[in-house]
C-alpha positions as CSV (number, residue, x, y, z in Angstrom):
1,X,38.1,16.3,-4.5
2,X,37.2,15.1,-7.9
3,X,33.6,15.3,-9.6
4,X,30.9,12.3,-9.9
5,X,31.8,10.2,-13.2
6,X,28.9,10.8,-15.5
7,X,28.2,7.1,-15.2
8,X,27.9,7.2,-11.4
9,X,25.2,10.3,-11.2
10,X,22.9,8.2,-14.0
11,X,23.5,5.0,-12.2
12,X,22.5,6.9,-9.0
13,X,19.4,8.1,-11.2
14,X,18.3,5.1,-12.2
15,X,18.3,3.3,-9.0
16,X,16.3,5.6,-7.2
17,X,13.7,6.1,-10.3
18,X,11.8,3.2,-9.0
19,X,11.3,5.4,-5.2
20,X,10.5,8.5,-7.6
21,X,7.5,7.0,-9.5
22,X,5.9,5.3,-6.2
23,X,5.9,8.7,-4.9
24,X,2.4,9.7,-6.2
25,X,-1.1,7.5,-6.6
26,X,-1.8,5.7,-8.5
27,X,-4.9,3.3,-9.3
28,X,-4.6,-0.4,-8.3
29,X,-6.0,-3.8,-7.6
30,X,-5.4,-5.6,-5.3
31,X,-5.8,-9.5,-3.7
32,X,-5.5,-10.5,-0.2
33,X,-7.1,-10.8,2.9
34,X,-9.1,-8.2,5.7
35,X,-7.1,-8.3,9.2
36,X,-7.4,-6.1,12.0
37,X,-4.1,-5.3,13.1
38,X,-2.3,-4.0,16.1
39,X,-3.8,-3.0,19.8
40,X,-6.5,-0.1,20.4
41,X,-6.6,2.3,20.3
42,X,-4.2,2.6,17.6
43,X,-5.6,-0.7,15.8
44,X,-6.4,-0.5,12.1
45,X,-8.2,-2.4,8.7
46,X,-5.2,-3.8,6.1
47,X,-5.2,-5.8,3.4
48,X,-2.5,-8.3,3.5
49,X,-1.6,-9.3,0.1
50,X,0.4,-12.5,-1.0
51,X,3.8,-11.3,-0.4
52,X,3.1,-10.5,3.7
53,X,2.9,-6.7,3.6
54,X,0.0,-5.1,4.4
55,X,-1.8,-2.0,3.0
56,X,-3.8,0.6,5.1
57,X,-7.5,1.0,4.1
58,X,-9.1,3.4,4.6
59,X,-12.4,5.2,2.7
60,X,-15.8,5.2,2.6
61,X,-16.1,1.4,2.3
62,X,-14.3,0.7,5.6
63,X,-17.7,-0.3,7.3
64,X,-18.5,-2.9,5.0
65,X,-15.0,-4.0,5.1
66,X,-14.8,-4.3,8.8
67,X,-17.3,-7.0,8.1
68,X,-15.5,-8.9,5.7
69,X,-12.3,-10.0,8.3
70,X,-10.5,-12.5,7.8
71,X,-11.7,-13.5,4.2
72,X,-10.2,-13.2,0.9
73,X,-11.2,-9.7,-1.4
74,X,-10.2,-8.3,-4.7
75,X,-10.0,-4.2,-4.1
76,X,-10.1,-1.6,-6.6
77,X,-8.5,2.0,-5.3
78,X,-6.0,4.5,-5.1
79,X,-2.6,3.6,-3.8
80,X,-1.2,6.2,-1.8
81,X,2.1,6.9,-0.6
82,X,3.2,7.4,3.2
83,X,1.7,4.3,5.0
84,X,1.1,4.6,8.8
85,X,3.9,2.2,11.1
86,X,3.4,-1.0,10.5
87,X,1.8,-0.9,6.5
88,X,3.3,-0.6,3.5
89,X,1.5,2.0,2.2
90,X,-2.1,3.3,1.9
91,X,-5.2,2.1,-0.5
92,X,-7.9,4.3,-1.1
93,X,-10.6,1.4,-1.8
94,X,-13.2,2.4,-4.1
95,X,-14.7,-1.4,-5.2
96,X,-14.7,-4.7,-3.0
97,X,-15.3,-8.0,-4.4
98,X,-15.1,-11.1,-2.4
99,X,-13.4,-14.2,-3.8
């Protein structure tokens, strides 16, 4: 069996770099709306942005986002990887303003 050209292990490289730097947090902001999504007890608080995915949210500003359903917010957190079935990913939300 013969070796992996040189060309074949970077090209393998570079298309998994984009994976490799999503792996960490990093700060964001982010548009969309407040749902509540899925059936208790295993319902949760997203932010579905333009695109139709939705992020987890969770922190210390959940209560006063559980008030804002259904309308349209700019959020300031930490996006984290590793988002529970059914969201993207996870946002650490550390600012809320409505639109």
């Amino acid at each position: 069996m013969s070796r992996p050209s040189r060309r074949f292990v970077l090209g393998l490289f570079a298309a998994a770099l984009p994976a490799l730097v999503l792996l960490g947090a990093c700060d964001a902001t982010l548009e969309g709306t407040v749902l509540r999504v899925g059936n208790e007890p295993f319902s949760m608080l997203v932010l579905r942005i333009d695109d139709g995915r939705d992020l987890a949210l969770e922190g210390p500003l959940l209560a006063e986002l559980e008030r804002l359903q259904n309308r349209r917010v700019r959020l300031e957190g930490e996006l984290l990887e590793g988002g529970p079935p059914g969201a993207a990913a996870r946002l650490a939300v550390s600012s809320i303003e409505e639109d």
